[in-house]
N, C-alpha and C positions, 0 to 999 in steps of 0.2 A: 172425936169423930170415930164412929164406930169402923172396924174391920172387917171386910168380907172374909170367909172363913166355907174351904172347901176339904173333901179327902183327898182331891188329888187334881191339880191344875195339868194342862197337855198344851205344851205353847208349839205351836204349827199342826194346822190340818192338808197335809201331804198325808199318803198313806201309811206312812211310818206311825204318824198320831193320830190318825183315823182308824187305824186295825187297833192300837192300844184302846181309846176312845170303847171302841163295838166291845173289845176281849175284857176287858175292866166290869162294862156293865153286866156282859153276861155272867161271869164270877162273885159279882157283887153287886146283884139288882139294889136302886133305891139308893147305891153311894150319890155322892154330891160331889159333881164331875163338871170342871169346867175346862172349853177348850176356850184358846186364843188364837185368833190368825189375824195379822199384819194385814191380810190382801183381800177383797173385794169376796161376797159371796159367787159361787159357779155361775149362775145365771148370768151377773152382773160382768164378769171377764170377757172384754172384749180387746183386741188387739189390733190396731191400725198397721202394725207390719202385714197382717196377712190379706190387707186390701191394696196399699202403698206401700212403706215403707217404716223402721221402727224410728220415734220421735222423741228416743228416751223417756220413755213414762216415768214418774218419780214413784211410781209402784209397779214393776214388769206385769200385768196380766197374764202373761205365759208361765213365769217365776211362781208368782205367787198368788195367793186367794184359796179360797176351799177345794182341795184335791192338790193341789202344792201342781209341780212340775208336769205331775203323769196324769193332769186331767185334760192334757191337750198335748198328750206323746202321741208315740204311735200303737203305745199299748199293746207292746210286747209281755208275756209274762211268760217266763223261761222258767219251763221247770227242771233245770237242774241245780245240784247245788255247785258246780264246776266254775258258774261265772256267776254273778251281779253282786258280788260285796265277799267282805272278810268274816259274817258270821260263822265260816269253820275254824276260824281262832279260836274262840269263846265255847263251840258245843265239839261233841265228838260227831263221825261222821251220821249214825244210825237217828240221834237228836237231828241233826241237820234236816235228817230228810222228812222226820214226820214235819217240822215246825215248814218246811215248803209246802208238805202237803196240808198242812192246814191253811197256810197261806193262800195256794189254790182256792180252797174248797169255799173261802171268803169271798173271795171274786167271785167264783159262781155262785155263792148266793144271794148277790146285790147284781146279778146280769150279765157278768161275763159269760164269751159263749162256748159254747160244749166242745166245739169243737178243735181238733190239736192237728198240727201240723206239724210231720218228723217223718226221716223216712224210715225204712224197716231194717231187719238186720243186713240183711245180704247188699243193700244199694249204699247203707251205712259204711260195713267193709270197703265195698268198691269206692268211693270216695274217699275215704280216709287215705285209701291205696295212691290213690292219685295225688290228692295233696303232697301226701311223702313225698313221693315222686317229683314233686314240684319244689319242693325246698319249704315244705308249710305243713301245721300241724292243724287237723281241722278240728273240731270239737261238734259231735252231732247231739243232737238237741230235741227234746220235745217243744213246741209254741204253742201257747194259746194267743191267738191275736185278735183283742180288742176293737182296734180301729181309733183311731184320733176322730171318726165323729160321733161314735156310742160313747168310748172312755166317758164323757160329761157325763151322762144319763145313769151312770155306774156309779160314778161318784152323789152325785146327788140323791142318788136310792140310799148311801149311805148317811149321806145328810140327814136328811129325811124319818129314819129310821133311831138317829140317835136323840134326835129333837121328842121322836113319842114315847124313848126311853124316857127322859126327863135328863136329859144332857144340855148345860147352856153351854149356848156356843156365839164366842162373838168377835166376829170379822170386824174388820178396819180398825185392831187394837195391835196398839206394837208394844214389846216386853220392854222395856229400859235395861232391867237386871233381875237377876236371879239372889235371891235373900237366903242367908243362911248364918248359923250361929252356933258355935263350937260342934264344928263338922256336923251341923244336921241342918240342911236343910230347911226354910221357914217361908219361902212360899216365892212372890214375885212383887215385883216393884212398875207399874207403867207406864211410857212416858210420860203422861199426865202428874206422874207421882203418888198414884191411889194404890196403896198395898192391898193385896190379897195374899191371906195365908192358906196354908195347904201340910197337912202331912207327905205329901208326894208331888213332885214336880218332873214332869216329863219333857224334855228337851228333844224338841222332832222341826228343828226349822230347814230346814232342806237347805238344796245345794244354796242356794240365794241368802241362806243366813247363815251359812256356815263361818264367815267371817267374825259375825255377832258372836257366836257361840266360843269362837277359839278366843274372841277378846272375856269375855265371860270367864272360860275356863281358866284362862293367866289371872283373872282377879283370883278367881276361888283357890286357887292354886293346885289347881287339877292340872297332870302331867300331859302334852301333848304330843303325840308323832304325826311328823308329817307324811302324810302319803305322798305317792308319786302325781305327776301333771300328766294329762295325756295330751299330748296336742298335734295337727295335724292338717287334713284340709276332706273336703267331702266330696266325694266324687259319683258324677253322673253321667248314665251310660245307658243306650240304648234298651228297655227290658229283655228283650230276646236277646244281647249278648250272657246275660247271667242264670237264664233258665234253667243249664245244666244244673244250676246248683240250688236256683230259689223254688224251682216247681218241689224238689224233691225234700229240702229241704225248709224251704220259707226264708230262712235268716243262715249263711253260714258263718261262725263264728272262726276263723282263719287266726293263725297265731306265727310271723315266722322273727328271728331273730338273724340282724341285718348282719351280713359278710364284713362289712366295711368296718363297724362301729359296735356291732354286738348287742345293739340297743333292740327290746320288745318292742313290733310292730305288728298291730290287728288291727280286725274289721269291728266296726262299731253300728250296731243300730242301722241294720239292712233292710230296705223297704222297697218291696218288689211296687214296679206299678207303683210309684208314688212320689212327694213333692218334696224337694226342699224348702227348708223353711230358715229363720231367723229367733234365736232366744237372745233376752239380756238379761248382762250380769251388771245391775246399778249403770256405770258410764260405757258401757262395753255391750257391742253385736258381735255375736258371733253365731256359727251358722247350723241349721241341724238339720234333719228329714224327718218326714212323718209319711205313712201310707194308711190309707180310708178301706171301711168295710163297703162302701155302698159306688165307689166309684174310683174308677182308675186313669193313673195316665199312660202315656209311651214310654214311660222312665226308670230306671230301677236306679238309686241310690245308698250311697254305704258311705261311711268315715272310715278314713284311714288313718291312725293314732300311732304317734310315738309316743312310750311312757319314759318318763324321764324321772328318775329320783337323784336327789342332791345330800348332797354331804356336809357336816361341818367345814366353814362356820355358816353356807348358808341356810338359811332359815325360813325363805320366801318363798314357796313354789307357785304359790296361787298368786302372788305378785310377778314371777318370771312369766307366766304363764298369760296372766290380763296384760300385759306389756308389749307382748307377741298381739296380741288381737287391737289391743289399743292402736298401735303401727298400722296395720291392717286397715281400721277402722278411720283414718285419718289419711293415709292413698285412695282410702275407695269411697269416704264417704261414707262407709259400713263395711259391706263382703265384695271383697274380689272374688271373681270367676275368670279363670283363664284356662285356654285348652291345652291340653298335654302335649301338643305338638311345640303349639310357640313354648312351653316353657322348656322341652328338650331345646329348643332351637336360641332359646336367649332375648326371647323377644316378645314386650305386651301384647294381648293381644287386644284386638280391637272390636267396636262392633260389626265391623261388616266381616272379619273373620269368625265371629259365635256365630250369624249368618249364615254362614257358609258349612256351618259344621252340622253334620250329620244329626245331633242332640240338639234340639230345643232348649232351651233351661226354660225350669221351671220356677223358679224365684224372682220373680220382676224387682227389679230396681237394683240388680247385682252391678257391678261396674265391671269392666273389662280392664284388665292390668295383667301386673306382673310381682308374681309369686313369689321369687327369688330376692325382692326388693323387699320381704314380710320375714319368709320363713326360717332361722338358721341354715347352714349349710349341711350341717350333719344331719337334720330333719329332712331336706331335699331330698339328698343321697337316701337316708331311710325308705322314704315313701316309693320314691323311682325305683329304687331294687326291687319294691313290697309287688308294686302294680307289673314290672317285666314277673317274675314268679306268678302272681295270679295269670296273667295272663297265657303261661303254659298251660294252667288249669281250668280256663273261660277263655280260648281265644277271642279276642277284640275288645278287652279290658284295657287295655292299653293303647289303641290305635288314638292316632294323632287330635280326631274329633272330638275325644273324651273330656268332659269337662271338670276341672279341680274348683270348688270353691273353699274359700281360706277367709280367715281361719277357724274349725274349730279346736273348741279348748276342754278339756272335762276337766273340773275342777273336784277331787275326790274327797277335798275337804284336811285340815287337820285332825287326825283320830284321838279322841279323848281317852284318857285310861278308864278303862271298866271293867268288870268283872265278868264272868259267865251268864249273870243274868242280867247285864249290862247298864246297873248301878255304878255311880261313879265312887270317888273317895268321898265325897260327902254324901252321909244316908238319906236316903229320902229320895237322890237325883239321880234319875236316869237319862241315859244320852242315846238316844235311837238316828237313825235313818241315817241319810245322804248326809246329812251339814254333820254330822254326830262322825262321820267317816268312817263306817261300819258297813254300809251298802253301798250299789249302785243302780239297784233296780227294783223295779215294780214288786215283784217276790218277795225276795230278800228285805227289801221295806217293810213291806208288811207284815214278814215274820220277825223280825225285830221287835214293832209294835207288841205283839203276839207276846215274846218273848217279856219284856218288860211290863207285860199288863199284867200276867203270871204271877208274877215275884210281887206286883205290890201289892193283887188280891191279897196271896198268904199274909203280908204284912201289915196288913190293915186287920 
């Protein structure tokens, strides 16, 4: 039986392997380029949580399919290089920033849109002032924001675009293993068991395959570290209590480190005007927000994250971490929501008290409980400190009404050893994006991609 035979295989089309994909072909028009994705074409991703509720698909539609995670975010793209991954390990700071700004300049030219949100110097200063002031370190930010209902239309322009390059590309196929033979690399193996060889193999399967990846890497005997878990609960709050901070700002990125426990706690993925929502991880809900270009709600939502790193002997973070959401997902039936009052006060809360409170929720099919019966005690303490401090900073961030839904969990993935151009120890393989634990965001993704596509033009 004969063997398929390409220059360079890309297993996951998230952004990570979709900027690789575009940066490949334009360095090397006419290579023989195959991507792989596990998950359903963009068109085809449809999600029963965002009408009812999640029914464990045995392929997430939000997780995965063509545009991986970020074609149904909220389509954040930050450009600084200060947060969404660890590519300042690997480049010096001055590399850092062109590979952002080429990351950029990608989005905008598959549709994203022109315009940025950030505020200017002087309102910059005055906030920063005030966070200090508050016991919080802010971080000001340029945004371009997408929107969770263009992101598709971005994504699929890219599609689209690789297809008249002469790029295959074939969804609903899953990797089994990665082939390789006296440290080089030799292509992929898939479930079915049909090999395909490749001079170059790109490993871009997002947060959702990052498991896959780290049982791969212990085969191959590539070294791992594990990153930290961030875990937390997502909180929703009238829009006009965070105005101060989202008209001027868009997204504030807040940073403070807890009195009690010394543990880093921040704001994650803030969405003026907008919905929370629900992602899975395989048997696991857990909870997330998104916010729209073309329509808004009364709500503004943010995640509130404790990062926690672990020490020999253990080993587990993204098992400590599904364990927490699992609990979670078994009192509620999926996501708890309860309001900050009853959990100051000790007590579930009910439906007719979300009723009663000031906030709508915007998540249908949330259950009303209690918080304290999911979250550690030292993650409680964390987050209660975090929301009194914000709330020096946004009075009525804190008030009784406010509502916590639990749990979210960010899984940052085990980080593979790699190099500068983020080749692993075997030649040939590179390990990009989210599941790779190199990133955390749309940018940063994609310059990874970028970065990797680089290194195997020359090599080829």
């Amino acid at each position: 039986m004969s063997v398929e035979r390409y220059d360079a295989i890309i297993v996951g089309a998230g952004p990570a392997g979709v900027f690789a994909a575009i940066e490949l072909m334009e360095h090397r028009p006419g290579s023989r380029l195959l991507v792989l994705e596990r998950g359903k074409p963009i068109s085809e991703r449809s999600c029963p949580a965002r009408e009812r509720s999640c029914v464990n698909c045995p392929t997430c539609a939000i997780m995965t399919g063509w545009g991986g995670a970020g074609a149904f975010s909220d389509g954040k793209l930050t450009l600084s290089t200060d947060v969404g991954g660890w590519l300042g390990d690997y480049l010096d700071a001055r590399e850092l920033e062109r590979l952002v700004d080429d990351s950029d300049r990608m989005w905008l030219r598959f549709g994203a849109t022109t315009e940025i949100h950030g505020p200017d110097q002087e309102t910059a200063a005055r906030l920063v002032h005030d966070a200090t002031l508050a016991g919080m370190r802010l971080i000001p930010m340029r945004i371009r924001h997408i929107g969770s209902d263009r992101s598709p239309a971005v994504l699929q322009a890219m599609y689209d675009h690789l297809v008249e390059v002469g790029v295959e590309v074939r969804t609903r196929t899953e990797v089994a293993r990665i082939r390789e033979h006296a440290g080089v690399v030799q292509g992929v193996e898939l479930i079915d068991g049909t090999s395909i060889d490749a001079s170059a193999v790109v490993v871009a399967p997002g947060r959702d395959g990052a498991d896959w990846l780290a049982a791969q890497a212990r085969s191959l005997g590539i070294p791992l570290v594990n990153n930290a878990v961030d875990i937390g609960v997502r909180v929703e709050v009238p829009a006009p209590v965070m105005e101060p901070l989202t008209v001027p700002l868009y997204e504030a990125k807040l940073i403070q480190y807890s009195r009690r426990f010394g543990d880093q706690v921040r704001t994650f993925c803030m969405n003026p005007y907008g919905a929370v929502t629900t992602e899975s991880y395989g048997t696991i809900v857990t909870v997330n927000g998104h916010s729209y270009a073309e329509r808004r709600t009364e709500n503004t939502n943010f995640a509130v994250l404790v990062s926690q790193s672990f020490t020999h002997p253990f080993q587990e973070p993204i098992t400590y971490g599904t364990s927490i959401a699992r609990l979670a997902n078994l009192l509620g039936e999926g996501i708890l929501v309860q309001r900050l009052g009853d959990l100051r006060a000790g007590r579930r809360s009910t439906e007719k008290r979300i009723a009663e409170s000031v906030v709508v929720p915007t998540l249908r099919g949330a259950t009303p409980g209690d918080l304290s019966f999911v979250l550690p005690y030292r993650h409680l303490v964390d987050i209660l400190e975090f929301l009194d401090s914000l709330d020096t900073l946004v009075p009525g961030v804190a008030a009784d009404g406010t509502l916590l839904y639990g749990v979210e969990v960010k899984f940052y993935s085990s980080r593979l050893q790699v190099g500068a151009d983020l080749q692993t120890p075997i030649t040939g393989l590179y390990a990009i994006g989210d599941g790779a634990g190199v990133t955390r965001g749309l940018i940063q993704s994609g310059a990874s991609g970028l970065l990797a596509a680089r290194a195997i033009a020359k090599a080829l």
